[in-house]
DRENVEX-221484 format. One line per 10 residues: number of its first residue (from 1); their letters; for each residue x, y, z of C-alpha. Coordinates in steps of 0.1 Angstrom, whole numbers, plus 5000, padded with zeros to 4 digits. Layout:
// DRENVEX-221484
NUM) a) X:Y:Z; ...
// end
This chain:
// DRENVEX-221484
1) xxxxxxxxxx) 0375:1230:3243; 0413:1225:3240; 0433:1254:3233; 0459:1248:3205; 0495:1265:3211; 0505:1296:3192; 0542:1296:3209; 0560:1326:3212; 0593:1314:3214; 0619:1303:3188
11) xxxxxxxxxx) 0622:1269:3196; 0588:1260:3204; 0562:1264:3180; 0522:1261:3170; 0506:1225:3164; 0468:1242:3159; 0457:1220:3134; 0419:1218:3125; 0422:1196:3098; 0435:1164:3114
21) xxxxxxxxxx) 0444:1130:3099; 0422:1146:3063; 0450:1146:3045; 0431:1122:3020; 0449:1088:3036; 0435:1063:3041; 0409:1053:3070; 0428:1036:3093; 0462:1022:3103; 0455:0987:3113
31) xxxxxxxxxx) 0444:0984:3075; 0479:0994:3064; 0495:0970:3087; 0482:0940:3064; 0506:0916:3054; 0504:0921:3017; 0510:0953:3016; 0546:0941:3036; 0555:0920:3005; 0542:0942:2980
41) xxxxxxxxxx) 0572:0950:2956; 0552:0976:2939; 0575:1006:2930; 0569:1034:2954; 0584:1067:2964; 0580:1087:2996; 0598:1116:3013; 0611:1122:3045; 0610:1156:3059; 0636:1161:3085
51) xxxxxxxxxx) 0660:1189:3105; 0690:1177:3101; 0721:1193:3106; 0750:1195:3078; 0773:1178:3095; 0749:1146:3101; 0735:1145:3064; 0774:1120:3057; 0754:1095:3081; 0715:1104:3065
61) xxxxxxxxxx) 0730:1095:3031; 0746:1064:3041; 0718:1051:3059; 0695:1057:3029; 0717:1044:3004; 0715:1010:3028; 0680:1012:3027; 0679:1016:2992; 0698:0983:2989; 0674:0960:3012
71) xxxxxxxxxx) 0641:0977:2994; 0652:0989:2959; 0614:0995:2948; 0617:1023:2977; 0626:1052:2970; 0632:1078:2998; 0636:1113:2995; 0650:1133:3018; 0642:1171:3026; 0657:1195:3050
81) xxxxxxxxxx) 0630:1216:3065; 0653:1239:3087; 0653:1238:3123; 0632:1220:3146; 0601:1252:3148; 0610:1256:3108; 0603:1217:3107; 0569:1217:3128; 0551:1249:3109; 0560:1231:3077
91) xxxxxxxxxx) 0542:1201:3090; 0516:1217:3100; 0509:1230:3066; 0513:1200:3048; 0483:1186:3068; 0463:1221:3064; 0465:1215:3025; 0460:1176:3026; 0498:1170:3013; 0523:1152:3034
101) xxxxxxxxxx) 0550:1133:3037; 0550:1103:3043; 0577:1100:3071; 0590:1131:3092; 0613:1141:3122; 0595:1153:3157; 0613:1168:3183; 0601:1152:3213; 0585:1175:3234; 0562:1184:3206
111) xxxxxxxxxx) 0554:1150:3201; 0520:1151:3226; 0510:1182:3209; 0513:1168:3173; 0499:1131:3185; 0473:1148:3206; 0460:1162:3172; 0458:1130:3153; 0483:1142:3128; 0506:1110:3137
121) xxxxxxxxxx) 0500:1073:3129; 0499:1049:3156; 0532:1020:3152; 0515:0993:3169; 0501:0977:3145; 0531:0972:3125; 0553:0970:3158; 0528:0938:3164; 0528:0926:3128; 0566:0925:3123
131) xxxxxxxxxx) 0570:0912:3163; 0594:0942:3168; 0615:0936:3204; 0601:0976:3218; 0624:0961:3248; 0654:0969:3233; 0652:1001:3238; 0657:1018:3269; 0621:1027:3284; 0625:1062:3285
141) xxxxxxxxxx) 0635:1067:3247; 0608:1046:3237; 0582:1062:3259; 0593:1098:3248; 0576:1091:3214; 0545:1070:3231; 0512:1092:3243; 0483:1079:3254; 0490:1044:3255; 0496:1048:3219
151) xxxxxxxxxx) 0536:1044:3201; 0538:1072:3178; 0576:1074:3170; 0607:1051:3177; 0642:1074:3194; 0664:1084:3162; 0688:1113:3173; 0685:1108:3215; 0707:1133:3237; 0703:1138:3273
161) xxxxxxxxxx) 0718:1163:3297; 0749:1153:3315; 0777:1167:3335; 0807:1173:3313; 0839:1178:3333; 0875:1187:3333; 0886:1154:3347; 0924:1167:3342; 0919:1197:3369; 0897:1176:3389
171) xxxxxxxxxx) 0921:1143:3391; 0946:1173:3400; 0926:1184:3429; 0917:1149:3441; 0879:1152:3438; 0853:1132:3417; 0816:1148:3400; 0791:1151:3431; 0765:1118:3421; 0740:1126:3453
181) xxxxxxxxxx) 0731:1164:3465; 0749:1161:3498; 0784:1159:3478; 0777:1190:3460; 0786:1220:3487; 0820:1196:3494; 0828:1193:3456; 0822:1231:3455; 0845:1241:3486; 0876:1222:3469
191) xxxxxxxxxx) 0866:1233:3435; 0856:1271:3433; 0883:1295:3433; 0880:1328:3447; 0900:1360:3449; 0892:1398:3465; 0856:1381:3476; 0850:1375:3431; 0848:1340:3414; 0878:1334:3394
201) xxxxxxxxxx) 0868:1294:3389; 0832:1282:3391; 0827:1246:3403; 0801:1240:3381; 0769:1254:3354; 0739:1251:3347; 0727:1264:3315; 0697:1286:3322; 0683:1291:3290; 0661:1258:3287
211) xxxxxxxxxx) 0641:1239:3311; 0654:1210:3298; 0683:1214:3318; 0668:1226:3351; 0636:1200:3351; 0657:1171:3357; 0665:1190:3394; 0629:1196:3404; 0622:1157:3395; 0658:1149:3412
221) xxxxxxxxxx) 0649:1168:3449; 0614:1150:3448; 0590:1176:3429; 0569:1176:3401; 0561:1200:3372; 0524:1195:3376; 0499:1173:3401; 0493:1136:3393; 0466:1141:3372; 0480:1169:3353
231) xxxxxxxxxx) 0452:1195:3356; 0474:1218:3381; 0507:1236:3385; 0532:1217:3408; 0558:1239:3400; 0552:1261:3435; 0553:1236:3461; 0579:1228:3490; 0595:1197:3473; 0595:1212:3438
241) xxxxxxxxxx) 0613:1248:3450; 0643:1226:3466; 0665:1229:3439; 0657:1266:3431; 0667:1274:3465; 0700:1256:3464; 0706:1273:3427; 0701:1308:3445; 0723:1301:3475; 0751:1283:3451
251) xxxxxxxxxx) 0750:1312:3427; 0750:1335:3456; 0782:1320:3469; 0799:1322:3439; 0801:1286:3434; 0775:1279:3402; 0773:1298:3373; 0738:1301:3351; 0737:1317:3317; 0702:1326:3304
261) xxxxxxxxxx) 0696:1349:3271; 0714:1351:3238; 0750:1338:3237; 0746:1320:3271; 0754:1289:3258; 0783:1300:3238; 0799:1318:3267; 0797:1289:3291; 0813:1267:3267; 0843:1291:3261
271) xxxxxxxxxx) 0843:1297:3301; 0847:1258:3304; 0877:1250:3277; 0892:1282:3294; 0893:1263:3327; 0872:1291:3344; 0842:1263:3349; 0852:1230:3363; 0823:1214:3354; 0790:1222:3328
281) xxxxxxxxxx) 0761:1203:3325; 0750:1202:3284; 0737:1180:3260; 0757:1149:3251; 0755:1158:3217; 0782:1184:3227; 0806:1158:3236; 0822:1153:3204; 0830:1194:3204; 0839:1195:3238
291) xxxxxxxxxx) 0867:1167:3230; 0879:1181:3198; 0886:1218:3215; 0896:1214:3249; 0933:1209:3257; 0927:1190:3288; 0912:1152:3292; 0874:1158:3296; 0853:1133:3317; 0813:1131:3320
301) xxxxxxxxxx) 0794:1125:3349; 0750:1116:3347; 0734:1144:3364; 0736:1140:3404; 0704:1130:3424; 0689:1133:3458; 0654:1121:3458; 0653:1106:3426; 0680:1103:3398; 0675:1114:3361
311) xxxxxxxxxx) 0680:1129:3330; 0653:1140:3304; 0651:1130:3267; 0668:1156:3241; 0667:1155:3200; 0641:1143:3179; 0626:1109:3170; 0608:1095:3135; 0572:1094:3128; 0545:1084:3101
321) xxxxxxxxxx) 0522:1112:3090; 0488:1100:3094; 0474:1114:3064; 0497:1095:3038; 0486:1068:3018; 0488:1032:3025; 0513:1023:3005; 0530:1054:3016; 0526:1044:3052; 0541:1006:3045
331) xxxxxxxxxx) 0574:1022:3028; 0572:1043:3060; 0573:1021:3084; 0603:0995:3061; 0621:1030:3066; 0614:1040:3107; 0624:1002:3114; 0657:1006:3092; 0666:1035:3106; 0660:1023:3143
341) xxxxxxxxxx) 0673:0991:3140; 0699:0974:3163; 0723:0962:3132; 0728:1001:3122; 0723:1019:3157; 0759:1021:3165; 0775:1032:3135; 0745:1059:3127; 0750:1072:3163; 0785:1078:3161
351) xxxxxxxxxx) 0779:1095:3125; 0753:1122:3136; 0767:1125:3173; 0737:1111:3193; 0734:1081:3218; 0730:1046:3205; 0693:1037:3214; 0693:1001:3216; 0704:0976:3247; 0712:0952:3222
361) xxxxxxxxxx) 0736:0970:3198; 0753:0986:3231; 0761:0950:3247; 0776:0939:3209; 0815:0935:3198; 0806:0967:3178; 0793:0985:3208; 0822:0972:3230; 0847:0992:3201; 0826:1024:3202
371) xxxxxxxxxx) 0830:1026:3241; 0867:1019:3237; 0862:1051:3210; 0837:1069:3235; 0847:1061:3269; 0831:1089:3289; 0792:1078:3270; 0791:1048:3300; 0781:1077:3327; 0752:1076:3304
381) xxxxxxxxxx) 0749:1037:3298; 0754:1030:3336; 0721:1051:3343; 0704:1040:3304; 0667:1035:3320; 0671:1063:3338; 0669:1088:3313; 0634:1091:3305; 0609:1113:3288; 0598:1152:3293
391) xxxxxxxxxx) 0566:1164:3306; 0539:1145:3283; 0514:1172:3277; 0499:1194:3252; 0510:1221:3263; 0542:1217:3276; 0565:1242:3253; 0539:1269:3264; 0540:1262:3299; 0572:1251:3308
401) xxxxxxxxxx) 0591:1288:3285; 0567:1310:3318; 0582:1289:3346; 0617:1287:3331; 0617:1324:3329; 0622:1325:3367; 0658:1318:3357; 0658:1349:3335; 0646:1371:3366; 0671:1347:3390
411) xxxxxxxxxx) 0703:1353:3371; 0701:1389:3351; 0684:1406:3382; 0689:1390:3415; 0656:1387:3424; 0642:1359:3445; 0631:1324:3425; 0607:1313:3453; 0584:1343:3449; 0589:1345:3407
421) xxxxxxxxxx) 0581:1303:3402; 0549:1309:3426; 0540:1340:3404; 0550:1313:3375; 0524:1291:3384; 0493:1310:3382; 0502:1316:3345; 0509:1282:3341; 0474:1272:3354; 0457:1298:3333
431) xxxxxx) 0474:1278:3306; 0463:1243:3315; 0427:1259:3324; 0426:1256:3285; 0428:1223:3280; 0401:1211:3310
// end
């Protein structure tokens, strides 16, 4: 019988739910995909629970006051449930008592647990009803918030890890961001700057605090995070250790710094405005900060590959709660399609900080201005389908916070990765053995 995650970190949280999809909906979503209920003017009223931050809520309120206009008998009311794990335990309450929202934020590498549960409505039927173009957005964001065959969500605040650089000192030193493996030790002979035998200028960082960041390596040098048919740890073999290796040897020469702990991410931004890191992979929500702060012209790079090349989803998409009504689940869907549609994607992107989502709204005369605004987002746009989704599973958060402590052991105690990620995989077997 499946195990349902009690997480013990912050930012990952438990889905456990015993009481899924009886949240007194109704029976079934093909029902509420009928084609009355689409031009049914009936006055209705739903809420949207969501996590977002104060400085996006300028662009939330716009977007529903649009809304608002195209479907006045829709009212939508929106409610800030804190952070992300603040978000999820709410939700998991609401079904628990049979109360929900009708619409809610998910961020994405909860979605399997949640959709695993039944607490989410399956989209297809209304994506087939309405003939919605699923093409137009890159694969990877739309397959982040699809399980099991199933579309659960559509992309609505998409980041993805990139390289952010200091393209002043680097055009100064005459070098470019590594894009393959076998450019990296160059990039960091010219780039590193030591003195007395001690780093005064790292070439680059990697944030250590989230495997988010360092997952994208182990896919990059040919690994996996578990075997094909997900029932064992991968984490442990030759080609997924590659880039562990190569993170111990570059941090042991001084040319790669890793934060990991509280404040990590704080200190490697300061390090990198300060010019003490060329280089730091983050999220591209950061971008905007990272431009307003640093006194130098900053460039972005997409994260460098060797047997594969890519990035993994970040932020949080929009879903329908199972358990609301039909009418409910109608306004729902009026509201996920609004929200995610090409004619606003740009300018809600640029108000809340995240990537546009859809091909269509990118290649546009308003896309065309925003890359003229946002030159250093078409790293990203040159490599769009190949940012793709996190490890689909259950029980990803669980797994995923044992092997990424490896970094913890790696950078605050100098022991050897190769012998802590093997240890890290007979934990993270135990875990899976749950879910057999």
């Amino acid at each position: 019988m499946k195990k349902w995650l009690s997480m013990a970190l912050a930012t990952t949280l438990a889905v456990g739910l015993t009481a899924c999809g009886g949240s007194g909906g109704d029976s079934g979503s093909a029902a509420a995909a009928d084609p009355k209920l689409k031009e049914d003017k009936t006055p209705v009223t739903i809420q949207y629970w969501h996590a977002h931050a104060e400085n996006q809520l300028e662009g939330l309120n716009y977007m529903i006051g649009e809304f608002s206009k195209k479907y006045p008998h829709i009212t939508v009311e929106p409610v800030f449930q804190g952070g992300y794990p603040d978000l999820h335990k709410k939700l998991q309450a609401a079904v628990a008592a049979g109360d929900v929202p009708a619409v809610t934020n998910v961020e994405v590498s909860s979605l399997p647990n949640f959709a695993d549960s039944g607490v989410f409505a399956d989209l297809t039927p209304w994506i087939e009803r309405d003939k919605v173009n699923t093409d137009d957005f890159s694969k990877g964001m739309l397959n982040a918030y699809a399980y099991n065959g199933k579309q659960y969500g559509f992309p609505l605040i998409v980041s993805t890890s990139v390289f952010v650089y200091n393209q002043t000192m680097l055009d100064k030193l005459g070098v470019q961001p590594p894009q393959t493996w076998d450019e990296i030790d160059g990039f960091n002979q010219k780039v590193a700057l030591k003195e007395s035998g001690k780093t005064k200028r790292y070439a680059f960082a990697v944030p250590g605090w989230d495997a988010w960041y360092s997952d994208p390596w182990l896919i990059n040098g040919g690994g996996k995070i578990l075997t094909d048919d997900m029932a064992k740890s991968a984490v442990e073999t030759p080609e997924s250790l590659r880039y562990l290796e190569n993170f111990k040897r570059w941090i042991d020469e001084g040319s790669m710094q890793m934060g990991y702990g509280k404040g990590a991410s704080d200190n490697m931004r300061q390090m990198f405005l300060s010019g003490q890191i060329a280089m730091v992979q983050h999220t591209s929500a950061m971008l905007k900060t990272y431009r307003e702060n640093a006194d130098f012209e900053v460039g972005v790079s997409f994260l460098p590959g060797d047997k594969n090349r890519t990035s993994n989803i970040g932020g949080a998409g929009i879903v329908m709660m199972e358990g609301a009504k039909e009418k409910e689940k109608e306004a729902a869907w009026k509201f996920i399609e609004f929200m995610t549609s090409a004619d606003n994607n740009i300018k809600w992107a640029e108000s809340v900080g995240y990537l546009p989502t859809r091909k269509s709204a990118i290649e546009s005369k308003e896309g065309a201005k925003y890359f003229e605004r946002w030159p250093q987002y078409r790293a990203v746009y040159e490599h769009f389908d190949n940012v793709t989704p996190r490890m689909q599973h259950p029980a990803y958060p669980e797994f995923s916070a044992v092997y990424n402590e490896v970094m913890g052991g790696m950078v605050l105690n100098h022991e050897d990765p190769v012998a802590l990620m093997k240890e890290a995989a007979k934990k993270v077997n135990e875990i899976l053995a749950d879910y057999e």
